[in-house]
C-alpha positions as CSV (number, residue, x, y, z in Angstrom):
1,X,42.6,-1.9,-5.8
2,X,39.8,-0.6,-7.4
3,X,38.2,-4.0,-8.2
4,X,38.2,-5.2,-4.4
5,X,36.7,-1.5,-3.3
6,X,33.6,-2.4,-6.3
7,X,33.1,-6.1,-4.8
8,X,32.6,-4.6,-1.4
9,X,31.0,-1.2,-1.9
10,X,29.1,-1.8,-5.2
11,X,28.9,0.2,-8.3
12,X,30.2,4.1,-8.8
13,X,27.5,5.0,-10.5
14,X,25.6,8.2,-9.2
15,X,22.4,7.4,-9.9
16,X,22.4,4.1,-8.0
17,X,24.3,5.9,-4.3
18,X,21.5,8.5,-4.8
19,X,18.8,5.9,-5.3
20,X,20.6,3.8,-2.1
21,X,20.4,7.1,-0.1
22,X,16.8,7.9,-0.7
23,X,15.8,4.3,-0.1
24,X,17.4,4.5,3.7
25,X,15.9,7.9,4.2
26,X,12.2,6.8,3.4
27,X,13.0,3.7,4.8
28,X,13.7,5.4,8.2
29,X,11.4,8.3,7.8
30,X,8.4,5.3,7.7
31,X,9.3,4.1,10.7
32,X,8.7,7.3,12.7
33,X,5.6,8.3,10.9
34,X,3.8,4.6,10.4
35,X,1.9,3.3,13.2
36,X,3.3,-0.3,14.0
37,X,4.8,-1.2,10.6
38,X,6.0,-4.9,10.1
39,X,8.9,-4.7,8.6
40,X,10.2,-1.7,6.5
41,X,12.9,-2.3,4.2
42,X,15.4,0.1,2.1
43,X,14.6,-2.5,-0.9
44,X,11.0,-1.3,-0.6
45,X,11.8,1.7,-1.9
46,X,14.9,1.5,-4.4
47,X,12.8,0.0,-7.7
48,X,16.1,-0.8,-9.2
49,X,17.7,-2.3,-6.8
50,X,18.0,-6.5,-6.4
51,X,17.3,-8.3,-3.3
52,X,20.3,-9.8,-2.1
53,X,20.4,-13.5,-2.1
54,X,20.1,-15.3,1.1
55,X,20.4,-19.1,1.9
56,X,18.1,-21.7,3.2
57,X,19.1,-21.3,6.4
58,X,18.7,-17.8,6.7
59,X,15.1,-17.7,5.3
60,X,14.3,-20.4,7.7
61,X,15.1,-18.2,10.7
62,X,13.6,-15.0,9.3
63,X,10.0,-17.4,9.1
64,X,10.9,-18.8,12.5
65,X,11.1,-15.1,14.0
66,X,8.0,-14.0,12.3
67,X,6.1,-16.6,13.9
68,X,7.3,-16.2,17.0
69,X,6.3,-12.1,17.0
């Protein structure tokens, strides 16, 4: 029970969820206050955080849509 609740929430550990929380907050609170920002991510502001790995496929679309803007 507890494994399958880790593998699709994460760690328990405090520090991370309060590191997580901040990172959406600024994340968000740059997007109200920034003049035309590209692209704001959570990751941008959680140092210890990883980037989640994404496939070919999906990094091809995310170049496709930046061209097209």
């Amino acid at each position: 029970m507890w494994r399958a609740y880790r593998e699709k929430r994460g760690s328990l550990f405090i520090g991370r969820r309060v590191e997580q929380a901040m990172g959406n907050f600024m994340a968000h609170y740059t997007m109200f206050k920034v003049k035309d920002p590209e692209s704001v991510s959570a990751l941008t502001y959680m140092p210890h955080e990883d980037a989640p790995v994404t496939s070919f496929e999906e990094e091809r679309l995310k170049a496709i849509k930046k061209k097209s803007n």
